[in-house]
TORLO-77490 format. One record per residue (C-alpha): residue in three letters; x, y, z; residue number from 1. Coordinates in Angstrom, 1 decimal. Each point is the difference from the previous one (the first is absolute). Layout:
! TORLO-77490
<pt code="ala" east="X" north="Y" up="Z" pos="NUM"/>
...
This chain:
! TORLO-77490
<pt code="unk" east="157.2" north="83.2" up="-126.2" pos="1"/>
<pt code="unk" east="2.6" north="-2.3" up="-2.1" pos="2"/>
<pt code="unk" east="-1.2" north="-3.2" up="-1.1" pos="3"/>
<pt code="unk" east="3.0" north="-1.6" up="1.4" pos="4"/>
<pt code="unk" east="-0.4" north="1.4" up="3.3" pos="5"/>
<pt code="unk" east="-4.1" north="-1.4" up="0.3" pos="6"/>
<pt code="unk" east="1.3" north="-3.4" up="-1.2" pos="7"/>
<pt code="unk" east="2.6" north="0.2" up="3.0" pos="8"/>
<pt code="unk" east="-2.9" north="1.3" up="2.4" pos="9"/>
<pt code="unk" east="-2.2" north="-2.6" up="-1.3" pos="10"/>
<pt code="unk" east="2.3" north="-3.2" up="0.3" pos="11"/>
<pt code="unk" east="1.0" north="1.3" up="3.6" pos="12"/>
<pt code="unk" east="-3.9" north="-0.2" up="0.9" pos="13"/>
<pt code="unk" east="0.0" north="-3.4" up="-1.6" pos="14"/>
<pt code="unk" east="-1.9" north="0.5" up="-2.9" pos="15"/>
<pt code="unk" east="0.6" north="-1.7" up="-3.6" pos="16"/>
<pt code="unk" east="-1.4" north="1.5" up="-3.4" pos="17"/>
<pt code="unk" east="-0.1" north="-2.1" up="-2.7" pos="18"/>
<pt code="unk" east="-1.4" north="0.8" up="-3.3" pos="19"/>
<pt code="unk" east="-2.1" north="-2.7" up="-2.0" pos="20"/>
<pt code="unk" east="0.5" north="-0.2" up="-3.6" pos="21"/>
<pt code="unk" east="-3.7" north="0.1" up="-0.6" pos="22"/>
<pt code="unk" east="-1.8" north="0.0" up="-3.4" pos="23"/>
<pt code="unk" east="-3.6" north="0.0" up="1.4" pos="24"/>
<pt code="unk" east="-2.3" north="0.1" up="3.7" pos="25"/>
<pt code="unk" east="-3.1" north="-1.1" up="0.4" pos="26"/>
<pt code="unk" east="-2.4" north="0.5" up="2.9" pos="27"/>
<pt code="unk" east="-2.9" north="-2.2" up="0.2" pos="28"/>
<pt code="unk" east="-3.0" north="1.2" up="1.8" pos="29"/>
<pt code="unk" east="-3.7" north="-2.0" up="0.0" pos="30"/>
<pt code="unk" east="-1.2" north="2.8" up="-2.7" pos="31"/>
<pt code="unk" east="3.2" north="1.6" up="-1.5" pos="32"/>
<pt code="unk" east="3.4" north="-0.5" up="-0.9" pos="33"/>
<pt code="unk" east="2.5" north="2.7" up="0.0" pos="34"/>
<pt code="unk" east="3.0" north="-0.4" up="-2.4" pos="35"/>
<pt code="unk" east="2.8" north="1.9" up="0.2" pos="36"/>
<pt code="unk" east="2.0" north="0.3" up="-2.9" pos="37"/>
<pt code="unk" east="3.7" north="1.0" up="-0.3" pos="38"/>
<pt code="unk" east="0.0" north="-0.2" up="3.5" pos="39"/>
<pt code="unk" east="2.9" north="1.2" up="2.6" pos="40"/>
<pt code="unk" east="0.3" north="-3.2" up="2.6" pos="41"/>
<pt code="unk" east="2.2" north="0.8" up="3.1" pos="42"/>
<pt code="unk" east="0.0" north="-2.5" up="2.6" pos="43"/>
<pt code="unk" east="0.8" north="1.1" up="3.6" pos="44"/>
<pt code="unk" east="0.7" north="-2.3" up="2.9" pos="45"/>
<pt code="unk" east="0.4" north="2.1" up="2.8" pos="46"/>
<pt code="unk" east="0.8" north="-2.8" up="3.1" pos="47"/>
<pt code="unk" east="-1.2" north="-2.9" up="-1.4" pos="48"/>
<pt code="unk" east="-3.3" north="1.7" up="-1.4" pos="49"/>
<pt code="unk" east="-0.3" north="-0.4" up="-3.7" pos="50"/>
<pt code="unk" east="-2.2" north="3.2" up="-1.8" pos="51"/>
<pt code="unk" east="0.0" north="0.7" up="-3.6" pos="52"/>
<pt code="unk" east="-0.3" north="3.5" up="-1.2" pos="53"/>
<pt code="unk" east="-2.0" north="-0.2" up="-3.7" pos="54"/>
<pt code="unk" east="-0.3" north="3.1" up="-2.4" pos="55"/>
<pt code="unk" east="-0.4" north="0.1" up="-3.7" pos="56"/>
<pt code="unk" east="-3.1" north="1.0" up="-2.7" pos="57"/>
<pt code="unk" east="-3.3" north="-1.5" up="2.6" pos="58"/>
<pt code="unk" east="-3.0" north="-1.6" up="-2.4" pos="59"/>
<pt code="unk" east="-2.9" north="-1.6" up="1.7" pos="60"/>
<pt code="unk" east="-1.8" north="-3.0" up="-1.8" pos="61"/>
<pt code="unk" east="-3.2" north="-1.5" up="1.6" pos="62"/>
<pt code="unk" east="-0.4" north="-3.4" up="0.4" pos="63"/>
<pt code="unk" east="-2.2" north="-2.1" up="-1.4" pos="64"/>
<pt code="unk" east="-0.9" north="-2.9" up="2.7" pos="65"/>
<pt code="unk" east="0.7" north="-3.4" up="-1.5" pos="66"/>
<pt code="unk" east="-2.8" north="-2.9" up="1.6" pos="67"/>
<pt code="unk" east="1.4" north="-3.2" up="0.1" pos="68"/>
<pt code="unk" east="-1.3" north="-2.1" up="-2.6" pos="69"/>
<pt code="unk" east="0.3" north="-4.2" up="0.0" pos="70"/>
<pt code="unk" east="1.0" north="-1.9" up="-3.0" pos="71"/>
<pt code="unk" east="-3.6" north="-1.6" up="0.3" pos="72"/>
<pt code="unk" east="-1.8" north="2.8" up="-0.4" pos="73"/>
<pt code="unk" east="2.6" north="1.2" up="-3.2" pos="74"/>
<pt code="unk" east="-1.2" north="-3.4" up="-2.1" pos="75"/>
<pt code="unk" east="-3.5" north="0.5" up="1.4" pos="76"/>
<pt code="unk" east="-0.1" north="3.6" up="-2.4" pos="77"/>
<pt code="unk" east="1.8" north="-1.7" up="-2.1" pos="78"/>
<pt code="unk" east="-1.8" north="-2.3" up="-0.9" pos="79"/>
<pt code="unk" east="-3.8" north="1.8" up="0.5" pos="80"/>
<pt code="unk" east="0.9" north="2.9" up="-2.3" pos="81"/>
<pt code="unk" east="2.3" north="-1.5" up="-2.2" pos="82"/>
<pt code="unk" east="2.9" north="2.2" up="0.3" pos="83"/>
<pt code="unk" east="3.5" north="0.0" up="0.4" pos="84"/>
<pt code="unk" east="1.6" north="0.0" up="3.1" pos="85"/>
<pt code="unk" east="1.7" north="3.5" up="0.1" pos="86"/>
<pt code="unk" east="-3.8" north="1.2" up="-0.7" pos="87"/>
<pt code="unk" east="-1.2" north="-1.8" up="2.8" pos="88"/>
<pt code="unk" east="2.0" north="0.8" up="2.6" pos="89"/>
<pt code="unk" east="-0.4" north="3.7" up="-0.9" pos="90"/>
<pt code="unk" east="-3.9" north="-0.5" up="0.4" pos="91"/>
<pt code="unk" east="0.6" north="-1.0" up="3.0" pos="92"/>
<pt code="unk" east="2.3" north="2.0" up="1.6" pos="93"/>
<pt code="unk" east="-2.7" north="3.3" up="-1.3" pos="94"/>
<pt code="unk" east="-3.3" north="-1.9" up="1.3" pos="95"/>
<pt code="unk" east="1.7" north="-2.2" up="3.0" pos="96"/>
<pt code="unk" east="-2.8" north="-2.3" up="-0.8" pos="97"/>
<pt code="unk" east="0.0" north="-3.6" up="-2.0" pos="98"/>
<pt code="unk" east="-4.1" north="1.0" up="-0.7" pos="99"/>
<pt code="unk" east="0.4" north="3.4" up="-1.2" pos="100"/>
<pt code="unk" east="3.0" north="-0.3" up="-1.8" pos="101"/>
<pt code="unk" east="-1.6" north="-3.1" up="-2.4" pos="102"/>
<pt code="unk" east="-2.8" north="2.3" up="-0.4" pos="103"/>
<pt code="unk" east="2.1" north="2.8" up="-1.0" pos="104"/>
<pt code="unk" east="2.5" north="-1.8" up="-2.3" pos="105"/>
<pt code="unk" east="-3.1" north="-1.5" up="-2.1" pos="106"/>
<pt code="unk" east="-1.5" north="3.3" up="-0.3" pos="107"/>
<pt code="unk" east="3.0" north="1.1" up="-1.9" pos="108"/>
């Protein structure tokens, strides 16, 4: 079928294509993230319904949960182990704990 001849089928129907200039896509899951890289983006509206049609090279990353840590409990490690700030958030973010991740830091 000519190209020209499904763009004419397709506008009668009502449906737009519009390709997206993108560079990267990322889907984030609870565990993973899929990339795709050098991704094809076509975006359809068929009627007022917006769907995107993604392909490209697929890679899946998993996700490391990040906890939410307060600013107290930053200077709190801080200042117990004597460390730097960078160092402290890092303990914290791997133990999730302001006990265990003293402990750990003057173990070192």
């Amino acid at each position: 079928m000519n190209p020209k001849d499904v763009q004419k089928a397709m506008k009668k129907l009502g449906i737009k294509q519009e390709e997206i200039p993108a560079t990267e896509v990322v889907i984030k899951t609870p565990e993973n993230e899929i990339v795709i890289t050098s991704p094809q983006v076509l975006k359809v509206d068929m009627m007022g319904q917006e769907t995107f049609q993604i392909s490209g090279e697929i890679h899946v990353r998993e996700r490391k949960a990040e906890l939410d840590i307060s600013e107290e409990d930053i200077k709190t490690v801080m200042e117990q182990a004597n460390c730097s700030r960078k160092v402290a958030e890092q303990a914290l973010q791997e133990t999730g704990d302001i006990a265990a991740a003293i402990l750990k830091l003057q173990e070192a």
